[in-house]
C-alpha angles and dihedrals in degrees: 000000000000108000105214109243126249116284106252074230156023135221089225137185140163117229151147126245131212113236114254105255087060087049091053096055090055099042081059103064091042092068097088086054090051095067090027099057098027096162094058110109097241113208110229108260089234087065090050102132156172115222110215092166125003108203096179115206120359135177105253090238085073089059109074089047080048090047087045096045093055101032072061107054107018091098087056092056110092109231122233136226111230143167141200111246133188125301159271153135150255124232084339084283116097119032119213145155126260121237129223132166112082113350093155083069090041096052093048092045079061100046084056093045094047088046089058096038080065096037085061082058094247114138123206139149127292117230125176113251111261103167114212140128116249107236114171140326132228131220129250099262091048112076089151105059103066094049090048093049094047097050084056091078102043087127117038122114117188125212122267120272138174119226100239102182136030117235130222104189145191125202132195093227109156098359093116151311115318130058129310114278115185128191138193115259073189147290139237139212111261116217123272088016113127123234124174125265125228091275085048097253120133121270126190113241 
């Protein structure tokens, strides 16, 4: 069988991802949404994430200094406890959920990213750091489902978490028809998060 051949280049970003019981809790909720808005584009809740950094299209050959530069530092990156939090929507367009917990410490994970990310030589635009998670999208004729989506959690409040690894992703924007799938080029411990040693205890990374 052919094997296609690598992309010349990559739709890349740097984020964060819930763990899956905190997505969980939210998916939940959202059942109710899912019957109720049926012609929003849902994103799939494994590509639920948190953009620290968007870098936009990049020639493939950026991408293994990129890989280097974070497999480096992310240890040295605090990681922050974080929790999804109610919701809401921009330009009555894209639906998402709000995130709490430390975002002194977010917003300062990003400003470092975003530092290393230059000092690799890539350029990309700078937006101001608005977290969220990216829930659905609607089309172009439907201005009222994303408003009345988002007001529907107004009040949830997700459990505490803490971001344990540090994500360096690919999507397949503009590579073709059907929704956005995004997947992992890799991730990285952050530090002070906990992984499990080889008796299963846990072990600080």
């Amino acid at each position: 069988m052919d094997v296609p051949p690598e992309p010349s280049t990559l739709r890349v970003f740097v984020a964060l991802a819930p763990p899956d019981d905190a997505k969980e809790e939210l998916e939940h909720v959202l059942r109710p949404a899912y019957g109720r808005y049926p012609r929003l584009r849902w994103n799939r809740i494994e590509d639920w994430h948190i953009t620290l950094a968007f870098l936009g299209e990049l020639p493939s050959t950026a991408v293994p200094p990129l890989r280097s530069a974070l497999a480096g530092r992310a240890a040295s990156y605090p990681a922050p406890e974080l929790a999804l939090l109610g919701g809401g929507h921009f330009d009555e367009r894209l639906l998402w959920s709000g995130i709490d917990g430390d975002l002194d410490g977010l917003h300062l994970l990003a400003a470092e990213v975003r530092g290393l990310v230059r000092s690799c030589g890539i350029e990309f635009g700078e937006r101001p750091l608005r977290p969220h998670l990216t829930l659905a999208r609607s089309r172009r004729d439907d201005p009222t489902s994303v408003p009345q989506a988002a007001a529907g959690l107004t009040g949830f409040v997700g459990r505490p978490w803490r971001a344990e690894r540090l994500h360096l992703v690919g999507s397949n924007i503009g590579r073709g028809p059907g929704p956005i799938r995004y997947r992992d080029i890799e991730a990285w411990p952050l530090g002070g998060a906990v992984r499990h040693g080889g008796d299963g205890a846990p072990a600080e990374v």
